[in-house]
C-alpha atoms as one frame of an Amber mdcrd trajectory, in Angstrom:
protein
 -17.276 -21.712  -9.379 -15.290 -22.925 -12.681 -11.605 -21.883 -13.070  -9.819
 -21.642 -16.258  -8.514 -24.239 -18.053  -4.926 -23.172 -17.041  -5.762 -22.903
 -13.739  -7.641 -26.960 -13.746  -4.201 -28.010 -14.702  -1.256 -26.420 -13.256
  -2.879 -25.746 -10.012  -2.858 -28.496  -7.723  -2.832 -26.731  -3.821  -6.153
 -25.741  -2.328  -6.693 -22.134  -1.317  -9.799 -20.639   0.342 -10.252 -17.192
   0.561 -13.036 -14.223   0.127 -14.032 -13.186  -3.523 -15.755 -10.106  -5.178
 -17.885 -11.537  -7.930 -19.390  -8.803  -9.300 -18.978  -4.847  -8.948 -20.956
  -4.643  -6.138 -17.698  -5.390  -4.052 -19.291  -7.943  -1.672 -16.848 -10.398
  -0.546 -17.860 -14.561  -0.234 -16.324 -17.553   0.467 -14.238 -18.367  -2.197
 -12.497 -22.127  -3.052  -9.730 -21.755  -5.193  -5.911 -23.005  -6.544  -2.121
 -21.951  -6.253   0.491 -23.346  -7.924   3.066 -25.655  -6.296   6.056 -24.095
  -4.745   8.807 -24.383  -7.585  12.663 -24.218  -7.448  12.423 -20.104  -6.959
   9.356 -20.287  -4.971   8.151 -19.570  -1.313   4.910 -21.045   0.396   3.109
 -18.484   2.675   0.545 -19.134   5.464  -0.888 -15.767   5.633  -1.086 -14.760
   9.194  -2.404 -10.872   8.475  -3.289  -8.781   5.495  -4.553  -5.294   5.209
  -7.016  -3.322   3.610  -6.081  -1.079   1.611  -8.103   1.462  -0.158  -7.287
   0.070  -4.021  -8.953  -3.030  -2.690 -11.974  -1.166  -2.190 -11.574   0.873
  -5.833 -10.549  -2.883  -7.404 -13.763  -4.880  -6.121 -16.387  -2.251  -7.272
 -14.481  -2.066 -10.383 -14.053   2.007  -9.802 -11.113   2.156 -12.027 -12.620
   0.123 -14.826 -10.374  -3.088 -15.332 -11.551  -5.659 -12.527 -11.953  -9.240
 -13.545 -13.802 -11.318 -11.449 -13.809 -13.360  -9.130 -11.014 -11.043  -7.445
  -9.630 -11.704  -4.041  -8.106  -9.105  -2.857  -4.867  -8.073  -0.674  -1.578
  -6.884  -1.004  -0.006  -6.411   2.126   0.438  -9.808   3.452   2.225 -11.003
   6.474   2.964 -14.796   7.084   5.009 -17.170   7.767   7.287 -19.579   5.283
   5.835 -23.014   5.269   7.762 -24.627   1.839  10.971 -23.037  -0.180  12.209
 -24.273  -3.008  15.188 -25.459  -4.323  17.285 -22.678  -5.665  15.784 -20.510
  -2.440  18.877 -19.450   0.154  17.271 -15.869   1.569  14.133 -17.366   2.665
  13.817 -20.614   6.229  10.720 -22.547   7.091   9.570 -21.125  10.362  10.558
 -17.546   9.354   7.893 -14.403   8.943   7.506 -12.629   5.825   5.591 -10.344
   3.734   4.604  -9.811   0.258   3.554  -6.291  -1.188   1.564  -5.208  -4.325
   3.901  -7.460  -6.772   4.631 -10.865  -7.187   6.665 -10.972 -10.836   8.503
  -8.772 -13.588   9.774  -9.391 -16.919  13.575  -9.270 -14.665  15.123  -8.612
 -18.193  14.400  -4.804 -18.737  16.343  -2.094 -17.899  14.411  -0.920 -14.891
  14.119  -4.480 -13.584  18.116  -4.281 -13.398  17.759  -0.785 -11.885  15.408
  -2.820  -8.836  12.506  -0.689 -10.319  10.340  -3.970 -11.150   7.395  -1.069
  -9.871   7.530   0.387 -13.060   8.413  -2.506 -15.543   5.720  -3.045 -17.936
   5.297  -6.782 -17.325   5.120  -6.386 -14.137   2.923  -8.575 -12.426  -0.106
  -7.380  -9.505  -0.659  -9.127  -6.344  -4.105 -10.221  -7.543  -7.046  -8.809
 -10.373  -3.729  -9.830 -13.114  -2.454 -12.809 -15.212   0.855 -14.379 -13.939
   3.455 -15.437 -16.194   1.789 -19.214 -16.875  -1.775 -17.168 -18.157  -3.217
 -18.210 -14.208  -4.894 -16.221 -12.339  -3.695 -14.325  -9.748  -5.219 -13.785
  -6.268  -4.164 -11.982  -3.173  -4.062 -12.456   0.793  -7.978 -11.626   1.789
  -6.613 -15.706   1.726  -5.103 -18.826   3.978  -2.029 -18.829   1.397   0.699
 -17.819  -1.046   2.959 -19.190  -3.500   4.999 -16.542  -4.793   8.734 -16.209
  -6.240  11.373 -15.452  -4.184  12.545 -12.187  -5.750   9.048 -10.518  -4.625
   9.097 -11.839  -0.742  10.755  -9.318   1.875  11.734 -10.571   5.164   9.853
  -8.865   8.181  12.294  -7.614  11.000  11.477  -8.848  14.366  11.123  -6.495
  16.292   8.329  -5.363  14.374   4.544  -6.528  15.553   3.420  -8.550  11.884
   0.013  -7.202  12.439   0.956  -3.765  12.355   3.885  -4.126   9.916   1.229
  -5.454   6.997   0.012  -2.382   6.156   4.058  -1.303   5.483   3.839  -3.328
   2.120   1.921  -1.191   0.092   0.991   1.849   2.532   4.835   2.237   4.252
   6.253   1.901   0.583   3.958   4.531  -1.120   5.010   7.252   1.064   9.104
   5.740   1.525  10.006   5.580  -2.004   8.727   9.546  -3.391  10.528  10.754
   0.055  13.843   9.141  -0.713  13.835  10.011  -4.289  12.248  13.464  -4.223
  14.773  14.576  -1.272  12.084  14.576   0.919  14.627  12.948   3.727  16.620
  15.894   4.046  16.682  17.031   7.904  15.312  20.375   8.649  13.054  20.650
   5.608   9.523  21.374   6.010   6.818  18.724   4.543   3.197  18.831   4.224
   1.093  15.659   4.160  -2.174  16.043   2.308  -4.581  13.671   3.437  -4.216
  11.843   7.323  -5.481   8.236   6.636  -3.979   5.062   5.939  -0.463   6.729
   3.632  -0.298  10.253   5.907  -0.205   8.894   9.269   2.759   6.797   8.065
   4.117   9.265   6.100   4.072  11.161   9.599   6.011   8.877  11.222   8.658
   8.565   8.399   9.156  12.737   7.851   9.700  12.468  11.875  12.558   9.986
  11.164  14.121  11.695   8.710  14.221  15.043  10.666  11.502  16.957   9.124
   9.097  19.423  10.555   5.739  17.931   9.490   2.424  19.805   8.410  -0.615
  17.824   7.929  -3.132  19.355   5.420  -6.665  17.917   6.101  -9.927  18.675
   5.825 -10.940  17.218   9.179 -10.294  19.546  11.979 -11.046  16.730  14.998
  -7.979  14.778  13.916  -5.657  17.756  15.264  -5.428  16.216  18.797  -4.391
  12.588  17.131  -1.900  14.344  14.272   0.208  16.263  16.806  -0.064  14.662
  20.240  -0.164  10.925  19.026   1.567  10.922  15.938   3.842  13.456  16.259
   3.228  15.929  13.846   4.442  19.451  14.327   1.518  21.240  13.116  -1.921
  20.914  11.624  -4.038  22.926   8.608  -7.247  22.649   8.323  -7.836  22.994
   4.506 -10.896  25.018   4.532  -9.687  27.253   6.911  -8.938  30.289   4.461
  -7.181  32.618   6.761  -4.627  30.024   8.241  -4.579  28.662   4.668  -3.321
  31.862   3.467  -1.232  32.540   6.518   1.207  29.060   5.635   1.453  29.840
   1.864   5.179  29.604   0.712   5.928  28.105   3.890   6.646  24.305   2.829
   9.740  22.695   0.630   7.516  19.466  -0.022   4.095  18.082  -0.048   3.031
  14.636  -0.317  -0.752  14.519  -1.600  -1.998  10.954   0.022  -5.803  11.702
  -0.817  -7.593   8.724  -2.907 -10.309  11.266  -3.974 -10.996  14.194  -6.219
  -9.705  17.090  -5.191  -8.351  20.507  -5.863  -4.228  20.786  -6.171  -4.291
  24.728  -6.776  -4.354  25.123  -2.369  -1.470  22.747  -2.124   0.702  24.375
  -4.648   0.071  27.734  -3.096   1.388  26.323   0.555   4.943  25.758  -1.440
   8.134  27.683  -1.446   9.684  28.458  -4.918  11.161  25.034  -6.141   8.882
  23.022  -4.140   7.425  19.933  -5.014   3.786  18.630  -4.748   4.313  14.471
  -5.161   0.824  12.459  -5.381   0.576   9.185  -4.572  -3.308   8.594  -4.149
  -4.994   7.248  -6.754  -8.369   8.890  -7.477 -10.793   7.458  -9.901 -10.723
  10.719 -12.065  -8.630  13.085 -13.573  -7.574  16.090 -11.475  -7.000  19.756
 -12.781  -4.132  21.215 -12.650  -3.156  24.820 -13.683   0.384  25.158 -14.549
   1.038  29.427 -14.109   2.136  28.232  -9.494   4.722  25.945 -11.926   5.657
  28.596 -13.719   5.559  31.174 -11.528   7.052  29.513  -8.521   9.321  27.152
 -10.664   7.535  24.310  -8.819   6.826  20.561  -9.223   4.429  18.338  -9.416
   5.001  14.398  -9.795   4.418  10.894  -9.161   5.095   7.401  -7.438   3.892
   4.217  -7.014   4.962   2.092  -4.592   8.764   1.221  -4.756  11.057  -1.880
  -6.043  11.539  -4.837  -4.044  15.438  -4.114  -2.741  13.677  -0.546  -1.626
  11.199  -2.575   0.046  13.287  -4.175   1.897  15.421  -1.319   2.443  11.931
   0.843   4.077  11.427  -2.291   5.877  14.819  -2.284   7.950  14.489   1.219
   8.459  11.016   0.589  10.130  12.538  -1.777  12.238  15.229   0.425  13.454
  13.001   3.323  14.277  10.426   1.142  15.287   7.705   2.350  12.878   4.662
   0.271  11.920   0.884   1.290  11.183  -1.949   2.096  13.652  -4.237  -0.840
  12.798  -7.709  -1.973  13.839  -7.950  -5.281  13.193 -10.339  -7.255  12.232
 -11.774 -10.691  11.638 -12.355 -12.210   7.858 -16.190 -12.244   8.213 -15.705
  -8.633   9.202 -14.559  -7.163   5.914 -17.520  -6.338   4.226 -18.406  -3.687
   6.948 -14.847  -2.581   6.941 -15.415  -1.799   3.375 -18.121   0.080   4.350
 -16.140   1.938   6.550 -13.376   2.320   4.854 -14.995   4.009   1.837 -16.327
   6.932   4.801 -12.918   7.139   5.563 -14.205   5.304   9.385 -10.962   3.948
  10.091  -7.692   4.908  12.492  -6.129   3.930  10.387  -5.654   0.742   8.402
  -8.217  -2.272   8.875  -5.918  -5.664   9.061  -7.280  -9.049   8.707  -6.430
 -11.558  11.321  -6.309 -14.199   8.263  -4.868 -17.435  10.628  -7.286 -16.784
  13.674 -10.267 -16.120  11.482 -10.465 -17.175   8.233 -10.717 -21.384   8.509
 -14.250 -20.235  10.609 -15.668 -18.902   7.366 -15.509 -22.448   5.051 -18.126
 -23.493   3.909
């Protein structure tokens, strides 16, 4: 397959991964080029990645701005093979990970706040342009070359299989806790939605000293949500009576669902000043009537992901309570039935690639 002209010259390494070439979202063999490793760079041998459910949206194009070929992946686990010069944080030998980011303008404002999340130059794991015009692809790959300001160190204690899914899934659901209050012991939180964000978001309120509600619209999860991950209680959403029974009962919700949906039942379960904070992402606009705001003096916001010193910072905290994601994992020539199942929400409850055991199978 050709590569740009910018991508012929400054990329010299060989990469092989598995590409989306079109927007049916079926994944190939894929040969392909990184950069060097510069002066602020570190070389990755991805070990694990995991599947996350924007890789699904991204290779059928469901949010309208794929390019292709895309290889997906953003929450890769490896280990350092190369540093470069001006790199002291990062050894040879040592395990990693790299999240949904891999550059900023690190000039604006937010930048210097550690917000590179929100910067507007900020730069995506793959299905983006990196600062040279290149290409940029992610860790459904054998390897990364990626600047040192956007690589987090993985504690470890922490199994790197089931800590991949902490780069984009654990840091979705950290970053709106800690900056919404949501870590404030004896509060009461909802999670809306028990897939790949609640169940970790489950595990984090629990840490901070919540009680914990999940909100779903499965009712067979119940034994799993309070027995195995340690919720306190469990809504079934469709339930009207119990629905109506918890209203004005929780200080926060966190709205995990990647699909359409109605907010006007999640408002209704807050107390007066709560706040509803979504962080799925789906591929249309939701309604939203503002009289429970008004009424209620309630919120409703936003997050995405977090900045890199938070990453770090959810990372350490995960290794001290011992939190990581319930994984299946899988094999590379696996993925395009995990996409598959992933879009019927078949999963318990984040796929991970074993990239190093699998991958070098699937060369063609």
């Amino acid at each position: 397959m050709a590569k740009s002209a910018v991508e012929e010259h400054e990329h010299t390494q060989k990469a092989f991964g598995f590409a989306a070439t079109d927007s049916s979202g079926f994944l190939s063999p894929f040969h392909f080029f990184r950069r060097e490793n510069g002066a602020e760079d570190v070389t990755i041998q991805i070990k694990y990645c995991g599947v996350c459910h924007s890789d699904l949206h991204c290779v059928k194009n469901e949010w309208g701005f794929t390019r292709y070929p895309i290889v997906p992946g953003h929450e890769i686990v490896g280990e350092v093979t190369k540093v470069g010069n001006n790199v002291e944080k990062f050894k040879v030998g040592e395990c990693v990970g790299v999240g949904v980011m891999v550059g900023s303008c690190g000039m604006c404002e937010l930048c210097g706040q550690d917000l590179e999340n929100y910067c507007s130059d900020m730069v995506f794991t793959y299905n983006a342009r990196d600062k040279d015009g290149s290409r940029t692809y992610g860790g459904y790959s054998d390897m990364i070359v990626v600047n040192q300001r956007f690589v987090v160190n993985i504690p470890d204690n922490l199994p790197p299989d089931a800590a991949a899914p902490l780069l984009c899934a654990g840091i979705t659901v950290y970053s709106p806790m800690k900056y919404y209050g949501m870590a404030m012991s004896g509060k009461h939180l909802g999670v809306s939605g028990l897939g790949g964000l609640g169940h970790i978001a489950i595990k984090f309120g629990k840490a901070f000293g919540l009680k914990v509600t999940v909100i779903s619209t499965s009712p067979q999860k119940e034994d799993e949500a309070v027995n195995k991950l340690g919720a306190d209680c469990f809504l079934v959403s469709t339930d009207a009576a119990k629905m109506k029974a918890a209203m004005g009962t929780m200080d926060f919700i966190i709205d995990t669902i990647s699909v359409v949906h109605n907010l006007a039942p999640l408002l209704d379960l807050l107390r007066a000043n709560g706040k509803l904070i979504t962080v799925g992402l789906p591929e249309k606009p939701l309604e939203l009537s503002v009289f429970p705001l008004v009424l209620g003096r309630k919120m409703v916001g936003g997050s995405y992901i977090g900045g890199m010193k938070e990453a770090q910072e959810m990372l350490d905290f995960c290794g001290k309570h011992n939190i990581t994601a319930d994984i299946e994992l899988i094999k590379m020539d696996y993925i395009n039935t995990a996409f598959e199942r992933l879009a019927k929400s078949d999963v318990r409850y984040r796929f991970v690639i074993d990239v190093a055991n699998s991958i070098s199978a699937c060369k063609m």
